[in-house]
N, C-alpha and C positions, 0 to 999 in steps of 0.2 A: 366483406369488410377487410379481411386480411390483404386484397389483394390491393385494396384502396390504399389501405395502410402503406402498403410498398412503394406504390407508385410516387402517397405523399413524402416518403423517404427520401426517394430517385430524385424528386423535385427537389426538395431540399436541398441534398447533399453538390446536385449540378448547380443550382443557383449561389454554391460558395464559389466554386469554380465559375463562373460566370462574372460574377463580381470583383474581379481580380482586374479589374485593369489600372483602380486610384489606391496603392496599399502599402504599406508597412508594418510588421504585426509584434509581439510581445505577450504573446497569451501560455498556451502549453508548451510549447515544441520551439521556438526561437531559436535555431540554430548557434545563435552568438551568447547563448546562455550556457552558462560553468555550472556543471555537476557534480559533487565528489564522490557519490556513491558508484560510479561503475569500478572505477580505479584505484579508491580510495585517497585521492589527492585531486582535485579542482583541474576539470578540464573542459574546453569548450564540448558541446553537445557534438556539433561537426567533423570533431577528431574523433569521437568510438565507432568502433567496431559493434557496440551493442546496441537494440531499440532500445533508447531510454526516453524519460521524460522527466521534467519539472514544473512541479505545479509553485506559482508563487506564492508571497501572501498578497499580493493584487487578485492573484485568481482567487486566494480562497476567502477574501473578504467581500468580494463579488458575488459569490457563490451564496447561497442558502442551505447547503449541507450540513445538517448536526453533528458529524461525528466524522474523524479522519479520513478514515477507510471509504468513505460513503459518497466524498467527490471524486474517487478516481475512476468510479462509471464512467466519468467523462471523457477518458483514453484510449484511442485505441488497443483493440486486443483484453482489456480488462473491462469484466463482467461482474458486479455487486449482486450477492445474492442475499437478502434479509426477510425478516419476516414483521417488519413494520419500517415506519418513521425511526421508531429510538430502539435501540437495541441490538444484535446481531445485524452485520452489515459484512460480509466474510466475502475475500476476494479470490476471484479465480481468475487467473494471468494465463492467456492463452490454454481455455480450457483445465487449468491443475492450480490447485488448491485444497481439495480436502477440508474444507473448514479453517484456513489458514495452519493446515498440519504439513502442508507441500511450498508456502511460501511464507519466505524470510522476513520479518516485519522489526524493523531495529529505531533505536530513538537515541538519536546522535551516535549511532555506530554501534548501540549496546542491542543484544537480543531482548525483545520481550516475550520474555516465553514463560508459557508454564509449564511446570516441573513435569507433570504430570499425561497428558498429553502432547508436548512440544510444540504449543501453539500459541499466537495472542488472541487475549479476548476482546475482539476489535470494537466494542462498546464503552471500554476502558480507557478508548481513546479521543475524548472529546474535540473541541475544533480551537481550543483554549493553549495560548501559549508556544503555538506553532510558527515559524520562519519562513519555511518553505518545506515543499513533500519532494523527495527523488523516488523514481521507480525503473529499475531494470524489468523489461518482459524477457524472460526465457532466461534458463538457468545459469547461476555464477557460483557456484559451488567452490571455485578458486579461490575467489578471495574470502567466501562467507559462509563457507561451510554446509553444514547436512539440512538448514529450513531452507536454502537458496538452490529448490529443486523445480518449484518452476519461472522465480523470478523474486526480486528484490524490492521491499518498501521501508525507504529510510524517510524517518519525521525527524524533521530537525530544528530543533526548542530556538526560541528569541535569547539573545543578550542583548541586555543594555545599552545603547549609543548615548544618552542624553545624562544630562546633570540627575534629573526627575524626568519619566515619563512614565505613559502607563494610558489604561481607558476601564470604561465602566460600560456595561452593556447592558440590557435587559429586554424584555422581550414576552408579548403573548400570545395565545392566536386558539383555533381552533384544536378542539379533543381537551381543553385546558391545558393546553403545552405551554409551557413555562420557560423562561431561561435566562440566567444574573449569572452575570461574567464580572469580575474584576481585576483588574488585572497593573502592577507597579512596578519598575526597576527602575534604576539607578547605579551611574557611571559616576566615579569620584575618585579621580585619578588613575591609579593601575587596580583600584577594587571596582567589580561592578556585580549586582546582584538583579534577579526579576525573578518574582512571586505570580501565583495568580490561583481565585481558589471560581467552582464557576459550581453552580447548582440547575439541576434542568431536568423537569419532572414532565409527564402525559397522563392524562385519561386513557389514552389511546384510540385509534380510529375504531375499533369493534371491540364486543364482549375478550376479557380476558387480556389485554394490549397494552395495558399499563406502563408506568416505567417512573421511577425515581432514582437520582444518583446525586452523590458530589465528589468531586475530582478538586483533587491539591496539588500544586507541583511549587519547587524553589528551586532554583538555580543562585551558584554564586561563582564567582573566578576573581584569580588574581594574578596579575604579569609582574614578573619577576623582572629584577634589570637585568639587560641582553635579552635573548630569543627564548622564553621560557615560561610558560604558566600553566594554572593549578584551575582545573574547575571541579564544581562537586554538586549534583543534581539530587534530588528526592521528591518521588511522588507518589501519591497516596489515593486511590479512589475506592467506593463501596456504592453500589447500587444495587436493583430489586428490577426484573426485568420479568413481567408475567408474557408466558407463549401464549398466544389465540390459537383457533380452532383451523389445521385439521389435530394440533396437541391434544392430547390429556386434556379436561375442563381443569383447570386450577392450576396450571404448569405454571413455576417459576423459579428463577433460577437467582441467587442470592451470591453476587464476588465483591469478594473483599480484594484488592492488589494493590501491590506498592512496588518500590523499586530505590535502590541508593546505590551511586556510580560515584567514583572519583576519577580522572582523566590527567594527566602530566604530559604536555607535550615539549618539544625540543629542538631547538633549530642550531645545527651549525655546521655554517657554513651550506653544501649541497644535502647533508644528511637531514632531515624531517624526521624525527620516531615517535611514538605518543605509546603512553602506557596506561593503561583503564583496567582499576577493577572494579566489578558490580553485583550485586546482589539483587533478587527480584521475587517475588513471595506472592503468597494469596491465599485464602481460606474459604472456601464454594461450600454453600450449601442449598440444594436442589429440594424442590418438592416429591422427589420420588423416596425422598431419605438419604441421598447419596450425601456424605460430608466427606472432606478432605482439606491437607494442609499439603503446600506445596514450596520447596523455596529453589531457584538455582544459581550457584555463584559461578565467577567466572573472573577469569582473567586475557587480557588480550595485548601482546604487546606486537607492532607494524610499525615500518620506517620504509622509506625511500631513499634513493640515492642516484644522483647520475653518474654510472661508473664510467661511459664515453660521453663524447661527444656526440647529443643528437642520441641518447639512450637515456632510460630510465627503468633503473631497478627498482621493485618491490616486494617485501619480504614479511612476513609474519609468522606468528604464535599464538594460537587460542586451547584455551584450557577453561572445560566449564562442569561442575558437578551437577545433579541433578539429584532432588530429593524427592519422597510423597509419603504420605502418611495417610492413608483410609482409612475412616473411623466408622462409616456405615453407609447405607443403601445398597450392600452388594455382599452375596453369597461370604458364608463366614469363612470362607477355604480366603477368601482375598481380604481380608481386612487385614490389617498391618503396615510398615513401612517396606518402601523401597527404594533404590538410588543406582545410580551410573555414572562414570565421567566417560568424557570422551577428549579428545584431543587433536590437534591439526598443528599442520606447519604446508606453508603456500609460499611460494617465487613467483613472480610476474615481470615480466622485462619487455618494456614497447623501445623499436627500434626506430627512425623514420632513415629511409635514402633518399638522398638529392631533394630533400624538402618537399618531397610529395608522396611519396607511399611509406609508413604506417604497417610495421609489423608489429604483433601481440603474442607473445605466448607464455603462458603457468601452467602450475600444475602444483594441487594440493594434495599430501600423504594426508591422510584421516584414520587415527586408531578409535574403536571407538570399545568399548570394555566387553560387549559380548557379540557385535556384530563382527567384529574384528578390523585390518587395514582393508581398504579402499584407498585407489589412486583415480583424481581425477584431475584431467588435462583442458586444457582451453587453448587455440589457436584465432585472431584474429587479424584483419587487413583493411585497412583506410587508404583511400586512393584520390588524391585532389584533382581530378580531371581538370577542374580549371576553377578560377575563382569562386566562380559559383555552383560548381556542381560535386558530391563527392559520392563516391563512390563506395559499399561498405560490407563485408563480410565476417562470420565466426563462424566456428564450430565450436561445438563447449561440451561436456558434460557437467550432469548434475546427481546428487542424492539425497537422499534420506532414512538415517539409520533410526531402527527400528526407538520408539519409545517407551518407557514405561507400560503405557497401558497395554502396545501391545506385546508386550514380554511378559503382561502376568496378569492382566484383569480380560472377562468377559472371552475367553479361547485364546487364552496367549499361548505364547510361545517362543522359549528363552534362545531358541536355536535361529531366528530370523536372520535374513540378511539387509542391508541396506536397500533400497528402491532404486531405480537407477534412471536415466533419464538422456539421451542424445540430441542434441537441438543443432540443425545448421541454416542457416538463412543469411539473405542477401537483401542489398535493399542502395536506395538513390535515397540521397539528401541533395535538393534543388533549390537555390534563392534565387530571386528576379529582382534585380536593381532593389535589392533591399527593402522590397516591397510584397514580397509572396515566398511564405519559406514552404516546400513541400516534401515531404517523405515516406516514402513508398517503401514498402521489404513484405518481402516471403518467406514462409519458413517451415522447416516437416521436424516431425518431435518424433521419436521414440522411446518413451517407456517399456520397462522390463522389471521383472521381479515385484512387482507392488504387491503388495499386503492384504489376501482376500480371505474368508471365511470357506475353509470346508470340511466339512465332519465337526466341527464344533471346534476347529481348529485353526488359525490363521498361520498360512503359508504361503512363499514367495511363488505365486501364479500368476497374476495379474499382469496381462501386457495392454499397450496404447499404442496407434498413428494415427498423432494431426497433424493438419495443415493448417495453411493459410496466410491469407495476403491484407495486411495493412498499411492502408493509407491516410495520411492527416495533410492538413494545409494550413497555414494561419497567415493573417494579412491585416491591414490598416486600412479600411474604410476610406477613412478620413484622419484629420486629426482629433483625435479621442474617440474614435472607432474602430474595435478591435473585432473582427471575426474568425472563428472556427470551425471548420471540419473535420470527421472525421467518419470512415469507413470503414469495417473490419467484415473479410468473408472467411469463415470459419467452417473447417472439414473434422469432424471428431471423430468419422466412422461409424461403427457402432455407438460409439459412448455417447448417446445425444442428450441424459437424462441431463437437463438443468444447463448443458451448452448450447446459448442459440449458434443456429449458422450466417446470422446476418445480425450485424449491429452497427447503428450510422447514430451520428450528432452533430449539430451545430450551434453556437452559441454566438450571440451579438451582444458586445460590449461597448456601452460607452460612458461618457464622463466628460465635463467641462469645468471642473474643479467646482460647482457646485451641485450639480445631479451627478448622481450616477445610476446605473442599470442594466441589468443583464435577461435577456431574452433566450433561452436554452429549450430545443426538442432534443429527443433521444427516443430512438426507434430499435425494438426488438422485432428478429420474425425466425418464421422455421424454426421456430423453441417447441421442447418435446420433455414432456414427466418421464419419459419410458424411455430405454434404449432402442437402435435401430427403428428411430424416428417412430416409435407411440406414444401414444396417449400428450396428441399433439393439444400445447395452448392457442389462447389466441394473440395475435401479433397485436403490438401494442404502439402508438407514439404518443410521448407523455410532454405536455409543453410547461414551462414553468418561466417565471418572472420575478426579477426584486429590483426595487427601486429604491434609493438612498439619496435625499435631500439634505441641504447641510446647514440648515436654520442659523448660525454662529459660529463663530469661527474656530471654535473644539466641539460644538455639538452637531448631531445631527439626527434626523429619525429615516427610519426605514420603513418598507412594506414589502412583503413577498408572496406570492402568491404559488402553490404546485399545483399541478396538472390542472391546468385551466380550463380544459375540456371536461373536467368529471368523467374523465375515461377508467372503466371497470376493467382491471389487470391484475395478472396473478403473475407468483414467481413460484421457481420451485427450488425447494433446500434440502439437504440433506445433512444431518449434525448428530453428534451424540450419539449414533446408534436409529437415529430414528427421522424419517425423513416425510415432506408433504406441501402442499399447495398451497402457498398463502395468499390470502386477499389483500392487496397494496391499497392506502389510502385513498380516496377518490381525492376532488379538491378540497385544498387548507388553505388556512391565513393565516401569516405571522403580523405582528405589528411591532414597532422596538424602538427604543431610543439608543445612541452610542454620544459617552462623553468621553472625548479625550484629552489629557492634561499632561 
């Protein structure tokens, strides 16, 4: 079966590349799409030196994923590990993540983290209220500090365009899964404001799999006359997420998070600077008894400038505290508060010569209160071989200074050092008459110093080398047919637990202004529970479909269908201390209506 598996992969992934002779694409990877998250200022995808991506909101309205995090399985090099449909959905960017403890997860450029662990709780991030998703693979520590150790996930919230707009969504399907979206803004001169509160509960696909939640979020801004405005965000969610079996029988886990950011940006003239402070909080309480309060504030003030010609500086200041307060489920030596700041200061200056080669280089000082300075540096190089072809390299470091929990809960230890991270890789970005964009890169990772348990103690042991080589393609069918590929072969080493060595996808999109519909496989293999490739699963490919009819001219209803085969597939996770095999839903239905106004 596995082998079959592969083969239907091989077929797959060569019949996108076959297909390639009537095309033009606009899906993940579109070369001629503007980022802002590598650089921190809007740039084609074509000109970085980094693997990045952007997922739209075409892709993710297309898409059937519940939760943020949950469609970027669809990228190369990123691998979602969860233990259902709704709830934990934690990403690993070229094999590193840690539970979202090794990757930088920001909403609109603000960290979401908790105080307490340095992590987001990537269930807290619903599919409500989103713009677009950017993703760096492999570390940026330059510009984003100690979670940007193995790569970058910025969610970037909707503003307003219209007098009135907004939509209503709802939706049911199989397990009783449920979900009411509503969602309002409005543009009214130089004020514009968008709300949106959404609720989206399960049975669950097996005993113990539950889930309930609701999520709030508002946005408001205002432009000032000349180059100058004021935005100010708040969001609020609280859900109940039961773990299934191989957990504890009655596992569940209970967050409370919210978040309030103000942002001031500034234009004059060549100078850009923006200044955000934020706040971000949560109150977890666990069925093993574990309670906790957490909050962390921050401040971040970044500007750009072109000091020549055909250059561009960038420059920053981040300052963030971190708090926690444990009230119980742990040994009485640990209950009580604790807290840390840490702080940065980063430079960045790309150069280009003769309008075709693209130099990059920073380097952020990072003090952090008991890990101490760390410097880390970035070099990278863009190369326009010709119209269509470019050519693309970095070297980067990354890090991650020790957190809370491990400087004092469960064998801490206040003496840790930062984790450390080396990433260099190469890679082709190719378009064909603006009909087939493709991108190819390779890359070897080394980690150092990571955070392992011995003697009842955690100490900087821990080393990694990976590889590995990814490939995507996207293309136009037709008109209003959108395909993608994508290939990633993955070398972990030893560290195989929960990293496959092979992962490929393809998706077909299309739409004629009144159907729309998306057709998506995704193929795991060579995935392993155990290091040095044991306690191997079995390979998996999982096909899925949604269709979106448009009955009126704001309404429409949809249908979606996952793993249409009824294919029996497991993942493996590791979180909290405690790690295991989960059973992935066989096939489901959704069914929904969408009005929009």
């Amino acid at each position: 079966m596995e082998k079959t598996n592969r083969k239907i992969a091989l077929i797959l992934v060569t019949a996108a590349f076959v297909f390639t002779q009537s095309i033009r694409a606009e899906v993940f990877l579109s070369l001629s799409r503007t980022a802002l998250t590598p650089t921190r200022y809007e740039q084609k995808i074509r000109n970085l030196p980094n693997s990045a991506s952007v997922v739209s909101r075409e892709d993710i309205e297309a898409s059937n994923a519940t939760q943020t995090t949950d469609i970027l399985g669809e990228l190369p090099g990123i691998f979602v590990k969860k233990t259902g449909s709704f709830g934990r959905a934690d990403v690993d960017i070229r094999g590193i993540g840690d539970s979202g403890r090794q990757i930088g997860v920001f909403i609109d450029g603000r960290p979401d983290k908790m105080g307490m662990y340095g992590c987001s709780v990537t269930h807290t991030l619903p599919m409500n209220n989103i713009e677009r998703i950017e993703v760096i693979r492999g570390p940026e520590s330059v510009l984003y500090g100690s979670e940007a150790f193995g790569g970058v996930i910025n969610i970037i919230t909707k503003r307003a365009k219209e007098k009135f707009e907004g939509e209503f969504v709802t939706s049911m399907g199989t397990f009783n899964t449920q979900n009411y979206l509503l969602q309002q803004g409005s543009k009214l001169g130089k004020f514009d404001y968008y709300i949106s509160a959404n609720k989206r509960s399960t049975d669950g696909h097996i005993e113990n799999s539950s889930y309930d939640a609701n999520d709030y979020t508002g946005q408001a801004g205002y432009r000032f006359s000349g180059n100058s405005d004021l935005s100010v965000s708040a969001k609020y969610f609280s859900g109940i997420k039961n773990e299934p079996y191989p957990l504890a029988s009655g596992t569940w886990n209970d967050y409370k998070r919210g978040s309030l950011d103000a942002t001031y940006k500034q234009r004059n003239g060549g100078l850009v600077w923006s200044l955000k402070l934020y706040r971000s909080f949560g109150e977890h309480e666990f069925s093993d008894g574990f309670n906790s309060k957490d909050y962390t504030n921050g401040v971040m003030l970044h500007g750009k400038y072109p000091v020549l010609l055909n250059n561009m500086l960038s420059a920053g200041i981040d300052y963030r505290y971190q708090f926690a307060d444990i009230m119980g489920g742990v040994a009485p030596v640990m209950l009580g508060e604790y807290s840390k700041y840490e702080y940065g200061v980063y430079v960045d200056e790309k150069h280009t010569f003769f309008g075709r080669l693209s130099i990059n280089a920073g380097a952020r000082l990072n003090k952090d209160e008991y890990s101490g300075e760390i410097v880390t540096p970035k070099f990278g190089a863009v190369y326009d071989a010709s119209e269509n072809t470019v050519l693309r390299a970095v070297w980067s470091q990354g890090f991650r200074a020790p957190q809370l929990n491990d400087l004092y809960l469960f064998a801490g230890n206040e003496d840790l050092k930062p984790e450390k991270v080396t990433n260099t890789e190469a890679g082709i970005r190719q378009s064909v008459n603006e009909r087939l964009y493709v991108d190819i890169g390779g890359f070897v990772m080394n980690g150092s110093d990571l955070i392992e348990i011995r003697n009842m103690k955690k100490i900087n042991i821990g080393e990694f080398e990976f590889k590995g080589i990814e490939t995507a393609c996207n293309l136009i069918v037709s008109e209003g047919i959108d395909l993608q590929a994508n290939y990633t072969y993955f070398d972990p080493g030893e560290k195989t637990a929960g990293r496959p060595k092979d992962k490929a996808g393809i998706s077909l999109k299309y739409s004629n202004g009144i159907i729309a519909g998306l057709l998506s496989a995704s193929y795991v293999g060579r995935y392993f529970a155990g290091d040095n490739s044991t306690l191997q699963l079995d390979d998996y490919l999982i096909l899925n479909i949604k269709v979106d009819y448009k009955l009126l001219k704001n309404m429409s209803v949809f249908a979606a269908v996952d793993n249409i085969t009824n294919k029996k597939y497991r993942i493996y996770h590791s979180f909290s201390g405690s790690s295991g095999i989960f059973t992935m839903p066989q096939c489901s239905a959704d069914f929904g209506v969408k009005y929009a106004f």
